[in-house]
N, C-alpha and C positions, 0 to 999 in steps of 0.2 A: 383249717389249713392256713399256713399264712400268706399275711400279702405279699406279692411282689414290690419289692420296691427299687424304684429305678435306678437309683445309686449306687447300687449293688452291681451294675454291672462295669462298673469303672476299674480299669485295670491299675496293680495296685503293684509301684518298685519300691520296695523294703527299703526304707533309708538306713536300720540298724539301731538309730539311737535308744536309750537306754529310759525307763522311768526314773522319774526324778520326785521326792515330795515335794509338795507345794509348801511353801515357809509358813511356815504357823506366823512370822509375826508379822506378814504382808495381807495378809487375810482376813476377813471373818468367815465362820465356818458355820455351818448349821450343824449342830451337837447337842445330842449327841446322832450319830446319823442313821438317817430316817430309814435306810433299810435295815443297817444292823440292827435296829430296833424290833424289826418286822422276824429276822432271825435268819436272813439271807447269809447264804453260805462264805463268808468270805475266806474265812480257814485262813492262813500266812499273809493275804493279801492284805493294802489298803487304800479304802475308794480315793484318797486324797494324794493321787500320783499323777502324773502328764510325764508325757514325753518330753524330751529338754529343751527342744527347741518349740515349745506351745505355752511348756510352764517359761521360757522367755518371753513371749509374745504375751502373755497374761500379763506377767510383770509390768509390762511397756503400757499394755492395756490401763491395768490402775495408776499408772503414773498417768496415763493423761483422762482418765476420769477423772484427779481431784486436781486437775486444772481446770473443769467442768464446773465441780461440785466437790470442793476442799473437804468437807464434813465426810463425805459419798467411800466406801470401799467395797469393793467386788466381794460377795459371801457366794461362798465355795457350798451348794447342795450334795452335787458329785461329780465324781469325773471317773479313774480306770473302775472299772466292772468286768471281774471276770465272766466268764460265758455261763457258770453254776449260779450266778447273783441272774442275769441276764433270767435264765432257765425260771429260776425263783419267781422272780417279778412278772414276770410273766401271765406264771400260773397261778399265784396270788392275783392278777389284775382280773384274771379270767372270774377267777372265786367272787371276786368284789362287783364285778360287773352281772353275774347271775344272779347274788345277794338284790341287788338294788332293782332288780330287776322282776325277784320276787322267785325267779325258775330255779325246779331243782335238777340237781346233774343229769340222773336218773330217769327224767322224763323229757328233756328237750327232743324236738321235732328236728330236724335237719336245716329245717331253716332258721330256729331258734338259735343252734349253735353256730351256724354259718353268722347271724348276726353278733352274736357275744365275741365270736372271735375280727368279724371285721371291727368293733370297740377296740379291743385290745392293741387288736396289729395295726389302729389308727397311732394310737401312744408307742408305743415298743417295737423296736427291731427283732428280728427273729433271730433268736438263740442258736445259731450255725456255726458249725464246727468247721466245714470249708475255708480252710484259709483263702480262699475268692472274694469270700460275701462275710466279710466278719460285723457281729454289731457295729459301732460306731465307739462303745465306750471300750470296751474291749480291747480298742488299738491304744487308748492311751493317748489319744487326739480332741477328744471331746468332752466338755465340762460342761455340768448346769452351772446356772449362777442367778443370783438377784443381786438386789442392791442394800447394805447396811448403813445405816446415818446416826453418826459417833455423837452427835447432839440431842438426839432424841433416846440413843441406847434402843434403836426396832430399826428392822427392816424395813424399807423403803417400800409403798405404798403403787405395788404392779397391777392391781386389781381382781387379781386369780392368784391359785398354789399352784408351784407345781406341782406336777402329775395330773393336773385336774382332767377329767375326763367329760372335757365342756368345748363348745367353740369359744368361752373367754380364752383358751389356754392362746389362741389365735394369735399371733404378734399383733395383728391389725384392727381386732374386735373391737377395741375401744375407742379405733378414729373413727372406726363404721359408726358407733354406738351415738360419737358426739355428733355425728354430720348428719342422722335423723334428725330431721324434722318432729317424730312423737316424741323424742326422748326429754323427759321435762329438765328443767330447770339445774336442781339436785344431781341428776343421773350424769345431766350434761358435764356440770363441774369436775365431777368423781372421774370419768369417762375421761377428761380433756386430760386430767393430771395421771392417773396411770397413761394414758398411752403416751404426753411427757415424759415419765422417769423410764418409761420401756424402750422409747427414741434417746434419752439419753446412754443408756447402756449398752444401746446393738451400735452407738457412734463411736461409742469407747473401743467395741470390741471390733469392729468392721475394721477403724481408723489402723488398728495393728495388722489384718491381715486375716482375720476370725469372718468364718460365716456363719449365720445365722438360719436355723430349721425354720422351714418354711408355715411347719403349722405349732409350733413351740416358740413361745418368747424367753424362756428360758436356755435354750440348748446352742451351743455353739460350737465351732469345729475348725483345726485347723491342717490339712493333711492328712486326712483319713478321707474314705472313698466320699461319702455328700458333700464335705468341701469342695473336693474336684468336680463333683458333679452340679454345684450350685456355680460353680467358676465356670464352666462348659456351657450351661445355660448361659449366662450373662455374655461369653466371649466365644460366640460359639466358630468363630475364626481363628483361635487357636487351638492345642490340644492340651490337654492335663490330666494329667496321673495322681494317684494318692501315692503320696511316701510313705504313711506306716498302714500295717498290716496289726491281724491280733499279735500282742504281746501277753506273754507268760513275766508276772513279777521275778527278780530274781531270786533263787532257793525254791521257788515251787515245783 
């Protein structure tokens, strides 16, 4: 079953706006992309859309990363995800988490699958068709992202992948990691400099107006229901609403 998750119950006024694609030449992109790859449904869609006033805020965003970090650009993992890709990932996460696990479908215990699926539904939004509780990518509000560095021609140095199904995936794992005491010397280094280039990317993305998943250093969001609900925690003296809802690309 899946989890509940809190942010889901944030009430959500339709702003209307439209998807937009992200510019190919403001970007770097991870490509070719990692679900189409896997064989996720995407049919007419494509993952590299936002809604227009987020794909603004993005823009605004790398323009004041490489006032940070001149070399530095925002690389685009994903962003809209229909609710059939959602669905996909899902059940693929489920597959890969029994695999590693060693259990087969066919004989899990009840509490086997209760734990495979708390895995999953730690990573992944449940796949609801409710226009109430929509994923997060779904609306067109939400992007992964890492960092790319035009001098080295690689991706900038986070300390985990995303999707990883680890506590690295953690925003904070690596200042935990350097402020132990056992962590030696090496680990420390590695540890200080990812959770550096992760602090520099969440200042990029916050500074325009973007919130940050609480257990994702990847995932960010601007107007869709965790946004408002990560704004509510922080300001819990005023009220906020999500502006978009799921979006349907257009022609689908």
């Amino acid at each position: 079953m899946p989890i509940s998750k809190p942010y889901l119950q944030m009430p959500i006024v339709e702003s209307g706006e439209t998807l937009l694609p992200i510019p190919q030449d403001r970007f770097a992109f991870e490509t070719p992309h990692p679900y189409q790859v896997l064989g996720a449904p995407y049919e007419q869609a494509s993952p590299y859309f936002l809604r227009e006033s987020v794909l603004e805020a993005l823009q605004s965003a790398q323009g004041y990363l490489q006032q940070l970090q001149p070399h530095w650009q925002i690389m685009i993992f994903d962003a809209y995800r229909p609710i059939a890709v959602q669905t996909f990932m899902v059940n693929f996460t489920y597959a890969q988490v029994l695999q590693e696990k060693g259990w087969q479908p066919e004989t899990l215990s009840p509490s086997q699958k209760e734990e495979a699926w708390q895995e999953v539904y730690g990573l992944w939004a449940p796949p609801n068709v409710d226009p109430k509780s929509p994923p997060p990518h779904s609306t067109g509000a939400a992007v992964d992202i890492t960092l790319f560095d035009w001098t080295t021609n690689e991706p900038v140095f986070m300390g985990s992948e995303i999707d990883e199904l680890s506590a690295r995936s953690h925003p904070h794992y690596f200042a935990d990691l350097a402020a132990n005491p056992q962590t030696s010397p090496n680990e420390k280094r590695l540890a200080e400099q990812a959770d550096q280039n992760r602090r520099i990317m969440c200042e990029a993305m916050q500074k325009v107006g973007f919130q940050r998943h609480q257990q994702e250093w990847w995932h960010f969001s601007l107007g869709d229901q965790m946004w408002a609900w990560l704004n509510q925690l922080e300001q819990p003296h005023l009220t906020f609403k999500a502006r978009y809802g799921r979006i349907e690309p257009v022609g689908s």
